[in-house]
C-alpha positions as CSV (number, residue, x, y, z in Angstrom):
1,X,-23.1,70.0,-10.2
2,X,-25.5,70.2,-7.1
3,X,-27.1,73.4,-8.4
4,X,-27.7,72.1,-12.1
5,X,-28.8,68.5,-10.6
6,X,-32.0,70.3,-9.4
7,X,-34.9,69.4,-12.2
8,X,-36.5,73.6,-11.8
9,X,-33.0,75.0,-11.8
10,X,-32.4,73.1,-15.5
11,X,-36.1,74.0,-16.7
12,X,-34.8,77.8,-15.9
13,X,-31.8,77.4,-17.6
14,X,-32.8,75.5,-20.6
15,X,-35.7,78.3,-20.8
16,X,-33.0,80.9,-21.3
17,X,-31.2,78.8,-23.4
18,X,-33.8,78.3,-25.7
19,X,-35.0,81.7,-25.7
20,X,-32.6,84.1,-24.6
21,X,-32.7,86.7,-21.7
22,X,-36.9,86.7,-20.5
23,X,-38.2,88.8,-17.6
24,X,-39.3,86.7,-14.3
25,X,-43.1,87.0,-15.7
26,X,-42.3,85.3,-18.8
27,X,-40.3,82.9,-17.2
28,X,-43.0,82.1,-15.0
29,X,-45.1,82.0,-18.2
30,X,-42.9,79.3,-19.6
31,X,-42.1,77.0,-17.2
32,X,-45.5,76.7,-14.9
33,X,-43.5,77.4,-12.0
34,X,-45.0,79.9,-8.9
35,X,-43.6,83.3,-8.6
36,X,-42.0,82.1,-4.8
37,X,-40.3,79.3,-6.1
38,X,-39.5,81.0,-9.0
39,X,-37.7,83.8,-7.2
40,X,-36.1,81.0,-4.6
41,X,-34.6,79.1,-7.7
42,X,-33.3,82.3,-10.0
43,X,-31.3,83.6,-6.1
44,X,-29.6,80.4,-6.5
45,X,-28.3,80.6,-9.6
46,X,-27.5,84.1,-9.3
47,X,-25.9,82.8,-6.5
48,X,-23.5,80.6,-8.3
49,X,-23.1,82.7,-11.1
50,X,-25.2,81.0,-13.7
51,X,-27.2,83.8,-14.8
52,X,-26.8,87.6,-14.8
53,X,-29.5,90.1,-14.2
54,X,-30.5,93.1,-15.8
55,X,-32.9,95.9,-14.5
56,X,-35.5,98.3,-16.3
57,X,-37.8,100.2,-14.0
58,X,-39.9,97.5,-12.2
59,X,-38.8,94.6,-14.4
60,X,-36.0,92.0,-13.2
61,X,-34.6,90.2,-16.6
62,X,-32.4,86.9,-16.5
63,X,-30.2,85.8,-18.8
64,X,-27.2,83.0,-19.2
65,X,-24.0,84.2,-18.1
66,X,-21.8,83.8,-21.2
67,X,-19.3,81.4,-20.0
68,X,-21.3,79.9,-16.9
69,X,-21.3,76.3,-18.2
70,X,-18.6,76.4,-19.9
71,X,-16.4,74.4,-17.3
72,X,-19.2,72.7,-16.5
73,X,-19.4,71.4,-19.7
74,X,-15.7,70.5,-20.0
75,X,-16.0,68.3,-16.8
76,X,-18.7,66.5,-18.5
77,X,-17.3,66.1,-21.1
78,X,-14.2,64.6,-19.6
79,X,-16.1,62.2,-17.2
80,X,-17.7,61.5,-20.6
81,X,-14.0,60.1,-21.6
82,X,-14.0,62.8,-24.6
83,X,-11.3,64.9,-24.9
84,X,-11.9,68.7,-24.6
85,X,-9.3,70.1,-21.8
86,X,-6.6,68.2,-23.7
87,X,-6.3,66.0,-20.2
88,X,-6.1,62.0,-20.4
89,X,-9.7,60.7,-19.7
90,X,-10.0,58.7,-16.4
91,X,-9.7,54.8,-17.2
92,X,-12.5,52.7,-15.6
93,X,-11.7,50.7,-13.0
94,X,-12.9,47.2,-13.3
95,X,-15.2,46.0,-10.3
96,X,-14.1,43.6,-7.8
97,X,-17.2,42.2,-6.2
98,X,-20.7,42.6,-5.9
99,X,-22.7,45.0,-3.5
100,X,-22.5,42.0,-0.7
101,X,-18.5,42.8,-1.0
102,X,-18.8,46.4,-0.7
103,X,-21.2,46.3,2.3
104,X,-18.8,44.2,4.4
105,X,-15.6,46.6,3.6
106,X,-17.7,49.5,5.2
């Protein structure tokens, strides 16, 4: 979640979403972002699995891993209270107090 809550990292992977596997050049191309941070962004999510990387002479190319979000989605989906894991959906639990009551229990 800490990795996709980054607003570059989700330009990146909507890119590829949207258009498929695209060389770090194009990528560049379509989301306005520097080559450095560029490169910085794409090692994390290569990191974390997200996307898979393909090489042809000179030329890095990123794509989506198949099932990267796939559990990510699932969780969301839960938290979202709809069923897709076949698990119960957490119940809210009602609040007792305001922020004044919360400050004084810490």
């Amino acid at each position: 979640m800490r990795i996709l809550g980054h607003e570059t990292r989700l330009r990146l992977i909507d890119a590829l979403r949207i258009r498929g596997e695209q060389s770090v050049g194009e990528l560049e191309a379509l989301t306005g972002i520097g080559q450095p941070g560029l490169s910085q962004q794409l090692a994390i999510l290569r990191k974390a699995e997200l996307v898979r990387t393909r090489r042809a002479a000179k030329q890095v190319y990123y794509d989506l891993a198949p099932t990267a979000l796939a559990g990510t989605a699932a969780f969301m989906a839960d938290l979202a209270g709809m069923k897709t894991s076949g698990a119960e959906p957490i119940k809210a639990i009602p609040a007792r107090g305001s922020a004044a009551t919360f400050a004084k229990i810490l």
